[in-house]
C-alpha positions in Angstrom: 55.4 -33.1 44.1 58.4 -32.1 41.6 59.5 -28.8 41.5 58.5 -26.6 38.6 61.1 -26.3 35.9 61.5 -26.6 32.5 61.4 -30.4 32.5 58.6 -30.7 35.2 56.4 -27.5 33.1 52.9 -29.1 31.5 53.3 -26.7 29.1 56.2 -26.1 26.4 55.8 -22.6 27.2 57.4 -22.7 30.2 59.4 -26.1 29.7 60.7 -26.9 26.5 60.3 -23.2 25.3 60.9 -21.2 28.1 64.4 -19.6 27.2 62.2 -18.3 23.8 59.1 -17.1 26.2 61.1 -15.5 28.9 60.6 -11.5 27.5 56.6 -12.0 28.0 56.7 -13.4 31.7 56.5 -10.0 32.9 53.4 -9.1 31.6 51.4 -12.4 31.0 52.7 -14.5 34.7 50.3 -14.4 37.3 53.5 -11.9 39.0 53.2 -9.5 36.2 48.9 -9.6 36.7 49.3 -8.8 40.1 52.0 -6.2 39.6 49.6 -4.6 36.7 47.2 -4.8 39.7 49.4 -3.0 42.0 49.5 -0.3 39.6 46.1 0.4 38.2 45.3 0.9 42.3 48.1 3.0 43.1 47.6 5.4 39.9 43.6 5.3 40.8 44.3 6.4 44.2 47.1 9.1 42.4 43.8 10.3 40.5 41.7 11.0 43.1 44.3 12.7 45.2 44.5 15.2 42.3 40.8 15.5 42.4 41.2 17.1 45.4 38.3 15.9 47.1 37.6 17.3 50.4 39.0 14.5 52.5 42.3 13.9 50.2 43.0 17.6 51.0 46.6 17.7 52.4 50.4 17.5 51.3 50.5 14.2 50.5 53.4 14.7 47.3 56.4 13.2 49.5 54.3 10.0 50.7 53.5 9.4 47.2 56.4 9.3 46.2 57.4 6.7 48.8 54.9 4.5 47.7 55.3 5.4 43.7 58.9 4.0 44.6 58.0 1.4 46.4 55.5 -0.4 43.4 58.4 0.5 41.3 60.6 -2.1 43.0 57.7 -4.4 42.9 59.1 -7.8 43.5 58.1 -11.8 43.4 58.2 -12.1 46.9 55.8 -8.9 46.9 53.5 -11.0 44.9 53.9 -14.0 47.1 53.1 -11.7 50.1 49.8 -11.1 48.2 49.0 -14.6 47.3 49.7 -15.3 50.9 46.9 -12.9 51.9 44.8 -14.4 49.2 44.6 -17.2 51.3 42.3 -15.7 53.9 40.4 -13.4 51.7 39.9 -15.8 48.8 40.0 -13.1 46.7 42.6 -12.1 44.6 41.9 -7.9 43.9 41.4 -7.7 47.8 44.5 -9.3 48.3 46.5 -6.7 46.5 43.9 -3.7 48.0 45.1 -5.2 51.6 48.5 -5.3 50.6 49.0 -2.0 49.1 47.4 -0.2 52.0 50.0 -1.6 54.1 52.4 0.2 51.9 50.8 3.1 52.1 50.7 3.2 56.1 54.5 2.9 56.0 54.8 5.8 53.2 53.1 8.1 55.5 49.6 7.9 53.8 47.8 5.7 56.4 44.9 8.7 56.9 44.0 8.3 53.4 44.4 4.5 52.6 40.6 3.9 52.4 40.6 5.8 49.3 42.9 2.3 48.0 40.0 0.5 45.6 37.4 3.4 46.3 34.1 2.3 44.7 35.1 0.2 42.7 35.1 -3.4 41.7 37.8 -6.4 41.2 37.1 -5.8 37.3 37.5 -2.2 36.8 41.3 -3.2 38.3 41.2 -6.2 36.1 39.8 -5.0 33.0 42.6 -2.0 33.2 45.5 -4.3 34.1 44.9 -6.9 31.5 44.8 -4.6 28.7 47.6 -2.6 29.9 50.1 -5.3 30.0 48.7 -6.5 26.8 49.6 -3.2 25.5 53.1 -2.8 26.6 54.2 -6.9 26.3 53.1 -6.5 22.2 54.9 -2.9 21.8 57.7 -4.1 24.1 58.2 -8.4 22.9 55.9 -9.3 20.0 55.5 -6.5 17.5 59.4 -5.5 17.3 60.2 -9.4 16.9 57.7 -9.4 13.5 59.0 -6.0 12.7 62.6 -7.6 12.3 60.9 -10.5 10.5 59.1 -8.6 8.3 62.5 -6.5 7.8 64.2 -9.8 7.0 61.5 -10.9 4.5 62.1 -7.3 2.7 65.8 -8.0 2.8 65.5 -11.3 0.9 62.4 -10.1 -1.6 65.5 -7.2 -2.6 68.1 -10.5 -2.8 66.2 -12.7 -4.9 64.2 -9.7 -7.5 65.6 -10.9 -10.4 65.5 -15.3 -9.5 62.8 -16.5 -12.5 60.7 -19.0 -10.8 58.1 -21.8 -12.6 54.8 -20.8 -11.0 52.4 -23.6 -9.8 48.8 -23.1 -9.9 47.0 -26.2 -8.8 50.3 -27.7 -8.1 50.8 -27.5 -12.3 53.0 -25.7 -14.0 51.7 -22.4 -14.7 53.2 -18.8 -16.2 56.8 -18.0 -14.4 57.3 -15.8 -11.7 60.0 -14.2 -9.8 61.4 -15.4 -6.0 61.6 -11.8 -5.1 57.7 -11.2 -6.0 56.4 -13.9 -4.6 57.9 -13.2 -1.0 57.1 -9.6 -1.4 53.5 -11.0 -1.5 54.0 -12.2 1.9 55.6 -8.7 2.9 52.8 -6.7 1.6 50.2 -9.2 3.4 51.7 -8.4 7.0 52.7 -4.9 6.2 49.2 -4.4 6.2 48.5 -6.4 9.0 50.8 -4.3 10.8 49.3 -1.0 10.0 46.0 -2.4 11.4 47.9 -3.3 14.7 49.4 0.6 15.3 45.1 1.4 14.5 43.9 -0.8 17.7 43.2 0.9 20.7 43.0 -0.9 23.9 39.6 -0.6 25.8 39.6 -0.7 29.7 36.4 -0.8 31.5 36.5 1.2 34.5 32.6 2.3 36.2 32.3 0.7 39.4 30.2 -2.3 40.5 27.9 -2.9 37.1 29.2 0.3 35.3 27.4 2.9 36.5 29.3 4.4 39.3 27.0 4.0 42.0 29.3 4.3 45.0 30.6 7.2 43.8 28.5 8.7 42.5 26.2 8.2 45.9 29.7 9.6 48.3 30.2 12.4 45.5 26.9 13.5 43.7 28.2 17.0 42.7 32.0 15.2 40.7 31.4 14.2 37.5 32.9 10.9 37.6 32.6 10.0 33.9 35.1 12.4 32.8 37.3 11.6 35.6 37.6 7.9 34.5 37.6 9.1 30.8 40.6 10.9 31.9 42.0 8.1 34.1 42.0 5.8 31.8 43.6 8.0 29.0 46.4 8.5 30.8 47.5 4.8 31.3 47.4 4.9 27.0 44.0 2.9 27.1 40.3 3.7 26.3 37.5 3.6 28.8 34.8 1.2 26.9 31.7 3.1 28.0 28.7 2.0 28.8 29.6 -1.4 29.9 27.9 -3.8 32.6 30.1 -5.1 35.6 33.2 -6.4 32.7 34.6 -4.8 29.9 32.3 -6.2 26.6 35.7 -7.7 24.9 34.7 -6.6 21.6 37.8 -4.8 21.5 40.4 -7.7 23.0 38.1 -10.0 20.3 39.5 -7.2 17.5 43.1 -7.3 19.0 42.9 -11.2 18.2 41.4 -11.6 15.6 44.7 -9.1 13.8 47.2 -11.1 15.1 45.1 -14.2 14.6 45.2 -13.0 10.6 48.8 -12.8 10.7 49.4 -15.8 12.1 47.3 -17.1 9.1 49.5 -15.5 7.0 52.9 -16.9 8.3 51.5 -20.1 8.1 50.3 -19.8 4.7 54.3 -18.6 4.4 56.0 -21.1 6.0 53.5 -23.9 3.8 55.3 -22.4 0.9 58.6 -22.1 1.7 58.0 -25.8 3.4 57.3 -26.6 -0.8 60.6 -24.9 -1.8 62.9 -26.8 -0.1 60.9 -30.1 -0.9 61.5 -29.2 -4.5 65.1 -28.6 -4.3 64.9 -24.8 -4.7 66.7 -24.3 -1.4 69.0 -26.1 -0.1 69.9 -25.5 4.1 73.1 -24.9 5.6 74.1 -28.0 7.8 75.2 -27.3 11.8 77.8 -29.7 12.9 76.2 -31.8 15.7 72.7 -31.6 14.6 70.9 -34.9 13.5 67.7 -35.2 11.0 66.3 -38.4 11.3 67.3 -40.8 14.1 67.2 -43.6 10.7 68.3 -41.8 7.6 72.1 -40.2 8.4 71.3 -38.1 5.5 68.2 -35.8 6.5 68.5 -32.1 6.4 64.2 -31.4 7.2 62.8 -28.3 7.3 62.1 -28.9 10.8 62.1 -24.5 11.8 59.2 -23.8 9.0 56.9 -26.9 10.5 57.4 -26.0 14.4 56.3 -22.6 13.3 53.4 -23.9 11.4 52.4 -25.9 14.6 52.6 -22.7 17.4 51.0 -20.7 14.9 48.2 -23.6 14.9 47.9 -23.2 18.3 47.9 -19.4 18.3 45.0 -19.5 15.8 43.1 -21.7 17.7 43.0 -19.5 21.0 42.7 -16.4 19.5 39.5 -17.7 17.8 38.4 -18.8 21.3 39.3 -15.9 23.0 37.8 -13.8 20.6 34.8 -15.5 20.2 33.8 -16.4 24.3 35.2 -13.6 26.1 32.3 -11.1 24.6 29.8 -13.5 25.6 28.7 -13.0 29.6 25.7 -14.0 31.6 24.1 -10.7 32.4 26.1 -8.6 34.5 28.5 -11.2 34.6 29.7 -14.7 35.1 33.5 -16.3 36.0 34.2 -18.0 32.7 36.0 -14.9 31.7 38.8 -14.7 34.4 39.6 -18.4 33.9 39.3 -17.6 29.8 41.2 -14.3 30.1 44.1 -15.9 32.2 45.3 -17.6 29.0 45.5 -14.7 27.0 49.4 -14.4 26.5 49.1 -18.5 26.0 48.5 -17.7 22.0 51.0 -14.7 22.1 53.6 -17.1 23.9 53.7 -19.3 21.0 53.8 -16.8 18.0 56.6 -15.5 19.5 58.0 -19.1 19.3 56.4 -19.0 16.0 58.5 -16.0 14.5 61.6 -17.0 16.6 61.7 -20.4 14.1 60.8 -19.2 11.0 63.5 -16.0 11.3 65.9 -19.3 12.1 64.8 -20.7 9.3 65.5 -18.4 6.8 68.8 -18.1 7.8 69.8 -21.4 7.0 68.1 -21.3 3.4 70.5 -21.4 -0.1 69.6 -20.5 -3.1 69.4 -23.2 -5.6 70.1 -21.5 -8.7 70.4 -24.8 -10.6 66.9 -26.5 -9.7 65.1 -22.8 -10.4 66.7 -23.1 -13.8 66.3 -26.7 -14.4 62.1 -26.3 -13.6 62.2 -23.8 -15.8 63.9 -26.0 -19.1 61.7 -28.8 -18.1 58.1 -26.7 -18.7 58.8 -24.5 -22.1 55.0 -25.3 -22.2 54.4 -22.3 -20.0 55.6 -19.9 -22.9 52.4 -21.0 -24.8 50.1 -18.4 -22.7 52.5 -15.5 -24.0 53.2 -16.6 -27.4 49.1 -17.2 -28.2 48.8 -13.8 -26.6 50.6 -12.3 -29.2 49.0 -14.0 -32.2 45.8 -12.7 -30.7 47.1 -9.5 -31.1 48.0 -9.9 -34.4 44.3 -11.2 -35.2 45.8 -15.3 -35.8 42.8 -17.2 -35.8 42.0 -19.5 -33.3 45.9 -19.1 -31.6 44.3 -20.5 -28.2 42.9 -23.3 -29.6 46.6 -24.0 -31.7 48.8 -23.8 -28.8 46.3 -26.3 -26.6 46.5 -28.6 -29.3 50.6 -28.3 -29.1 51.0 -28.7 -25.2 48.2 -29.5 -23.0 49.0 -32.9 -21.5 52.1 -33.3 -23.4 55.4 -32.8 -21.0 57.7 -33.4 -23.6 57.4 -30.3 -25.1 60.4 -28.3 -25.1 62.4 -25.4 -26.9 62.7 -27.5 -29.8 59.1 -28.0 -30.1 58.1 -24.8 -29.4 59.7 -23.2 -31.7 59.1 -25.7 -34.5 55.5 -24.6 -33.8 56.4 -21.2 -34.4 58.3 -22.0 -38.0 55.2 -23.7 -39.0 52.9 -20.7 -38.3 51.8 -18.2 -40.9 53.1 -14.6 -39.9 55.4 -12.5 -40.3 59.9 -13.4 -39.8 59.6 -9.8 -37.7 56.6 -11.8 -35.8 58.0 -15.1 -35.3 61.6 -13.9 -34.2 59.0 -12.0 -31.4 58.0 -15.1 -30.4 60.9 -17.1 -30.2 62.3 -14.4 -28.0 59.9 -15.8 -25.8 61.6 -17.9 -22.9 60.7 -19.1 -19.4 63.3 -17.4 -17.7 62.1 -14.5 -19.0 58.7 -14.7 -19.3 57.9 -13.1 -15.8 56.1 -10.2 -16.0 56.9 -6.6 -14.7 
């Protein structure tokens, strides 16, 4: 069987993509699960030692820190010494509970290593881990990377303010616009995106074997265990979900997708328009000595960043709608589909960070095409006729609408000429009609 590499990888994550991915390994691998793992159960046990229950009584600080140390070096091979117990236990959590009590027999806290995964099941470690490293690798990777994109977008909407711009509506030619505004549109769409993202909390579920603490509660009737997980899971930066059944419910993981599912919706709605732009000529894109465009036509500069951003962000959309939609839905207590389900959850993350990675590429080989802006503009002095019937109305013209339809719907030709023959030919005022003319459509774009 070939070695995994980046040319043996079924999926462009890890092959084709895998320089782009690398930053989110450490939380979304199967080394970074079981190293989430590792620590959920060694900051649970750290819990309960402060509980001081009566057989946890002792000086136990200078072990812990052995074994604090110890998870902090946390290592592949340590993983693959955990997938290699795995193989007897066929059971992944146990694995790491076997594992880390081994640990703690060498840091001096072999007397107390039973307390390791005390009354608890696989998916109170599971449903703590996975949100936790979702937590960090979007602080950490994702959210800085559409931070600087955003930034960049914000950058260029200051550039380009003052760029008039024929508006399309329908694909026609509609009232002008400005570059600036029309990207700002796109700022102000994720801006508020983002401020939904720093709202969302990250629910752990954490209650024992079907979320009522039974085991400890039967070892320990007089500790009131719900405030102690309330307070265990507070202090990881999560929220304990409460009540639950054996799983965390996923309503809040369906939330968390379901934001970034919106922006990718957005970015795609972005890079569709910007795709547009260069197809009319209003950027052009710098050329990089080396690169080809089409393997037949020598002369092909595509817009090749905007569409493999449109593609990942496809692909995002479509498992965050899946995870968001199945992972809340469980058999009872429970059933497996969501630990097969909940293994892909950085899949959709991977490739918006691919995503962002192209389109930020992309914009930095856009130039302004002043001309074509200008030359869209000459070609459709029909778009003045909303402002100048506007005007008439004002001034109580009869029937100006029904005038300036007459003069330019369906009739391209129109031009400066025409328009302001129109005006000549109208009964108002020389203070009125020099109003009008004023009227052009580079500068008839609005505040």
């Amino acid at each position: 069987m070939a070695e995994l590499t980046p040319l043996t990888a079924i999926s462009p994550i890890d092959g084709r993509y895998a320089g782009k991915t690398a930053d989110l390994r450490p939380y979304f691998s199967e080394h970074g699960l079981i190293q989430y793992r590792v620590k959920v159960e060694l900051e649970y046990l750290k819990a309960l030692y402060k509980l001081e229950l009566p057989q946890l009584e002792g000086d136990f600080d200078e072990a812990f820190e052995k074994l604090s140390a110890r998870v902090a070096s946390f290592s592949e091979s340590d993983s693959q010494a955990i997938k290699d117990i795995e193989k007897t236990t066929n059971h992944d959590v146990k694995a790491v509970e076997y594992w880390l009590k081994e640990q703690a027999e060498v840091a001096g806290l072999g007397s107390i290593k039973e307390f390791i995964h005390f009354g608890l099941t696989s998916q109170d470690i599971n449903n703590t881990a996975v949100p936790w490293s979702l937590k960090d690798a979007l602080a950490d990777v994702l959210n800085p990377l559409i931070g600087d994109l955003v930034a960049e977008l914000r950058q260029l909407v200051e550039a380009w303010e003052d760029v008039p711009m024929l508006a399309r509506t329908h694909g026609q030619p509609a009232s002008p616009t400005r570059l600036g505004k029309e990207f700002d549109v796109f700022v102000s769409r994720l801006d508020m995106q983002m401020l939904d993202v720093a709202m969302l909390s990250y629910p752990a579920k954490f209650g024992g074997a079907t979320g009522n603490f039974n085991a400890h509660h039967v070892a320990y009737p007089q500790t009131d265990w719900v405030e102690f997980a309330e307070n265990f899971v507070e202090s990881l930066g999560l929220e304990r979900s409460s009540p639950t059944t054996q799983i965390e419910h996923y309503d809040g993981l369906a939330g968390i997708c379901h934001v970034y599912l919106r922006i990718a919706t957005i970015l795609i709605d972005m890079c569709q328009d910007i795709w547009q732009y260069v197809s009319m000529e209003y950027f052009k894109q710098k050329t990089i000595a080396g690169e080809v465009g089409s393997s037949a036509m020598p002369h092909k500069v595509n817009p090749i960043d905007f569409e493999n951003a449109e593609g990942n962000l496809g692909i995002a959309r479509a498992l965050f709608s899946h995870l968001a939609a199945k992972l809340p839905i469980s058999r009872q207590q429970r059933d497996l589909t969501d630990s097969t389900v909940l293994r892909n959850l950085g899949v959709p993350f991977a490739h918006m960070q691919i995503a962002v990675m192209s389109i930020r590429k992309g914009l930095g080989k856009l130039e302004l095409n002043r001309d074509a802006f200008a030359a869209a503009l000459e070609a459709n002095w029909m778009v003045t006729a909303e402002g100048i019937q506007t005007v008439l109305r004002r001034e109580g013209y009869p029937q100006p609408y029904e005038a300036l339809k007459a003069l330019t719907r369906g009739h391209s030709e129109i031009g400066e000429k025409e328009i302001h023959a129109f005006i000549d030919g109208l009964d108002v005022s020389a203070t009125i009609k020099t109003e009008l003319k004023a009227i052009r459509p580079e500068n008839y774009t609005g505040v």
